[in-house]
C-alpha positions in Angstrom: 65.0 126.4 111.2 62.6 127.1 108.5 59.3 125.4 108.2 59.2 126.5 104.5 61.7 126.2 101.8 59.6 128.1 99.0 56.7 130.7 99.6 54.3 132.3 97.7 53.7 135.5 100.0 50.4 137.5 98.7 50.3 141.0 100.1 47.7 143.5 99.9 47.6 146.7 98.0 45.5 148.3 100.5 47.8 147.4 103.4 50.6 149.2 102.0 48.3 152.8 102.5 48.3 151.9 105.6 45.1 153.2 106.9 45.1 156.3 104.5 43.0 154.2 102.0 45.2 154.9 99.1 48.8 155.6 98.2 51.7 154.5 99.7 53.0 154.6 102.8 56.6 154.4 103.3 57.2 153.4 106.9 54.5 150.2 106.3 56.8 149.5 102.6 60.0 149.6 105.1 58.1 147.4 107.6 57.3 144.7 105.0 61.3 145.1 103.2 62.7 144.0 106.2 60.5 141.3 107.3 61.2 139.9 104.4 64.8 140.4 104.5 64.6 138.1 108.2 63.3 135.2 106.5 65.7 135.5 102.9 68.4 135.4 105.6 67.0 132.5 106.7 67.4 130.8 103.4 63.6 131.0 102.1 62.8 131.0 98.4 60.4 133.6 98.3 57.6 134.7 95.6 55.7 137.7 96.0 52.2 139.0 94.5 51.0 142.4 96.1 47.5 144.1 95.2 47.3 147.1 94.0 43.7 148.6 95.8 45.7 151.5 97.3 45.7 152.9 93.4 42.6 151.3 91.5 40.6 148.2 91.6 38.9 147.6 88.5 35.7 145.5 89.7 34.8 148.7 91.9 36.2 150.7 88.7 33.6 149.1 86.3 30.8 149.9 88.9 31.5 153.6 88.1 31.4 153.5 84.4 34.7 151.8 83.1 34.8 149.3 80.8 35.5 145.8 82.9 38.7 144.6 80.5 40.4 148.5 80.5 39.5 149.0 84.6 41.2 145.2 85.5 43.9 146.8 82.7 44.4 149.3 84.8 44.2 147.6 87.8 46.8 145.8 87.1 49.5 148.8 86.3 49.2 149.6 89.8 50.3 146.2 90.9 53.1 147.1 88.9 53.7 150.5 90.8 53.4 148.8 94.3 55.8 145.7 93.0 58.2 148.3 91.8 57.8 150.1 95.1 58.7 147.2 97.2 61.6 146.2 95.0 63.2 149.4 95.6 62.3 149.2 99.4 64.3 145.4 99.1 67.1 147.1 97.2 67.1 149.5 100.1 67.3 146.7 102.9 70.8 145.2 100.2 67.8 142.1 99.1 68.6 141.3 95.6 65.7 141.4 93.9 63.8 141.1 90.5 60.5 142.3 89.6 58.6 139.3 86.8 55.4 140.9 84.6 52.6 138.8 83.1 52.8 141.4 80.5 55.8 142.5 78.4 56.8 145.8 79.5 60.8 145.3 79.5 62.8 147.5 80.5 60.0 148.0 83.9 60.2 144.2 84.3 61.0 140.6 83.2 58.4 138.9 81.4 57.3 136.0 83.8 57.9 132.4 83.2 57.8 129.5 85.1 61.2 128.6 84.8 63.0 132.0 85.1 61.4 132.8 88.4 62.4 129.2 89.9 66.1 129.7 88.8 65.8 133.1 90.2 64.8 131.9 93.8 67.4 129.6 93.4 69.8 131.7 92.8 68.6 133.7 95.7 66.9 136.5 94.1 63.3 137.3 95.8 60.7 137.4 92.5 58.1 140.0 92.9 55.1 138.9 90.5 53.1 141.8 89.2 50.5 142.7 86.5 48.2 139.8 88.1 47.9 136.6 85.3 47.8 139.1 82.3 44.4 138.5 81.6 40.9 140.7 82.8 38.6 139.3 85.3 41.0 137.4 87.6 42.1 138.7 90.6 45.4 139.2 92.3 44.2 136.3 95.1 43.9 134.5 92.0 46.9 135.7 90.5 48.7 134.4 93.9 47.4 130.9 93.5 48.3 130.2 90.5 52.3 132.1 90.6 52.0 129.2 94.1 51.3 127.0 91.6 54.0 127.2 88.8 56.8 127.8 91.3 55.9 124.5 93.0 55.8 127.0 96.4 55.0 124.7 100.1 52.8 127.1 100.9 51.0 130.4 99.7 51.3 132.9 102.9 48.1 135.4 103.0 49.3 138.6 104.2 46.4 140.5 105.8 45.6 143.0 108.8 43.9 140.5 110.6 45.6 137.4 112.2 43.8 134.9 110.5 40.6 132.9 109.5 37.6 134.1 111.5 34.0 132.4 112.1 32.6 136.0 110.9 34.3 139.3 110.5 36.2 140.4 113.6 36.4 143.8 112.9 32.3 143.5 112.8 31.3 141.3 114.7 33.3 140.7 118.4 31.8 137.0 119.1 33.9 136.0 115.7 35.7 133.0 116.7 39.4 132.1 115.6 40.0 128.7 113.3 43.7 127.1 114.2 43.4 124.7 110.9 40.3 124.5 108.7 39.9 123.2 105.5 39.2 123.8 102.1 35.9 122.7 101.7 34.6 124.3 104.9 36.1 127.7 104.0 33.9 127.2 100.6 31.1 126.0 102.8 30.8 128.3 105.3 31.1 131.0 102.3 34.3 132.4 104.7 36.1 135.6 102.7 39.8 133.9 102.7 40.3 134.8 98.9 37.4 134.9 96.1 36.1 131.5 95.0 38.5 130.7 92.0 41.7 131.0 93.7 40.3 128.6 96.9 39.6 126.3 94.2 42.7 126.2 92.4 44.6 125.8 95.8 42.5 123.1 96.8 42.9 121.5 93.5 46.6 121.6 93.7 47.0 120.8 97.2 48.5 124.2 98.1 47.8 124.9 102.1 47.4 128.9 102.4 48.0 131.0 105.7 46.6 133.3 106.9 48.2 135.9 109.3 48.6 139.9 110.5 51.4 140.8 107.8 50.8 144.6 109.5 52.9 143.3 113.0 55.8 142.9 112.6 57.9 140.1 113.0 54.9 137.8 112.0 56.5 136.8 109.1 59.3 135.5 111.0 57.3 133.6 113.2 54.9 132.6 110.7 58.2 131.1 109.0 59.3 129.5 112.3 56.5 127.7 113.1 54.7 129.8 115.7 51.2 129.6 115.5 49.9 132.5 115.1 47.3 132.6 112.6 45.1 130.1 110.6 46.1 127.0 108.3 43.7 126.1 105.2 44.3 122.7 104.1 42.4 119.7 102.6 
């Protein structure tokens, strides 16, 4: 049985390098196709937003001389190229597929609204959300929340290489300790690096728990969608 009906599933760019620090790698874009193929067999509605820090990040582009709007411009393209990427690594695995831009660039993708993803998930399509919210200066955590938002998901499921919500970093610091459930305004508290400060809000606002678990093992997903728990639940 499936604990969720509807997902928002945010994946990271950089992941998808897989330890290279940029590009893609193929064998970690088959990984994730088919872990997502166990739970659409399952019968979950499932959203997608993926990063695109394997290509370019505009914050750390603007750092180095680009103009803010044109780097997150940019930055956003190469969500594009890794949601592209994964829908051919879907089509690959027989998951019908469609890939939804928050800015118009038919023929590469749909232009995103509201109601054509839902009818979409519905219909049994997995939506891949790209090009972040259209805009500069939000992020694609931010981008996440608020595609969980709109498609009214039961939960937003935080794909990361680490499995879950630590007191510090564990990949720093090896007293970190591992939080089961926390909440909202402890996350915000304890300044914890679960997303960047407007997308926590916006799920807190909008009561829509996020999880956080190692997308980079696989058969998490599965698990994650069964019940087990293996990472860390952010609630109010």
């Amino acid at each position: 049985m499936a604990r969720f009906k509807r997902i928002l599933l945010k994946l990271s760019g950089e992941s998808l390098a897989a330890g290279s620090g940029s590009g893609i790698d193929t064998q970690r874009l088959s990984d994730y196709a088919q872990q997502i193929k166990e739970i659409h067999d399952m019968g979950v509605e499932i959203g997608i937003v993926i990063g695109g820090g394997n290509i370019f990040r505009g914050l750390s582009g603007a750092s180095k001389g680009f103009d803010r709007v044109k780097g997150d411009q940019m930055g956003m393209m190469a969500t594009v190229i890794n949601s592209l990427a994964l829908s051919s690594a879907l089509d690959a695995e027989g998951v019908k597929n469609r890939v939804l831009t928050a800015i118009r660039m038919e023929p590469v993708g749909e232009f995103y609204t509201k109601w054509r993803a839902i009818e979409a998930m519905k219909q049994g399509y997995v939506c891949i959300f790209s090009a972040g919210t259209g805009s500069p200066y939000f992020t694609t955590d931010t981008g996440s929340s608020l595609r969980g938002i709109e498609i009214e998901a039961d939960v937003m499921l935080k794909g990361t290489r680490v499995d879950g919500v630590y007191t510090a970093d564990p990949e720093k610091d090896p007293t970190a300790e591992k939080f089961t459930e926390i909440t909202y305004d402890e996350v915000l508290r304890r300044g914890l690096k679960v997303m960047d400060l407007t997308a926590t809000t916006m799920c807190m606002e909008n009561n829509l728990p996020i999880y956080v678990f190692n997308m980079d093992k696989v058969g998490n997903l599965k698990k994650v969608i069964e019940g087990e728990p293996i990472g860390t639940l952010v609630k109010k």
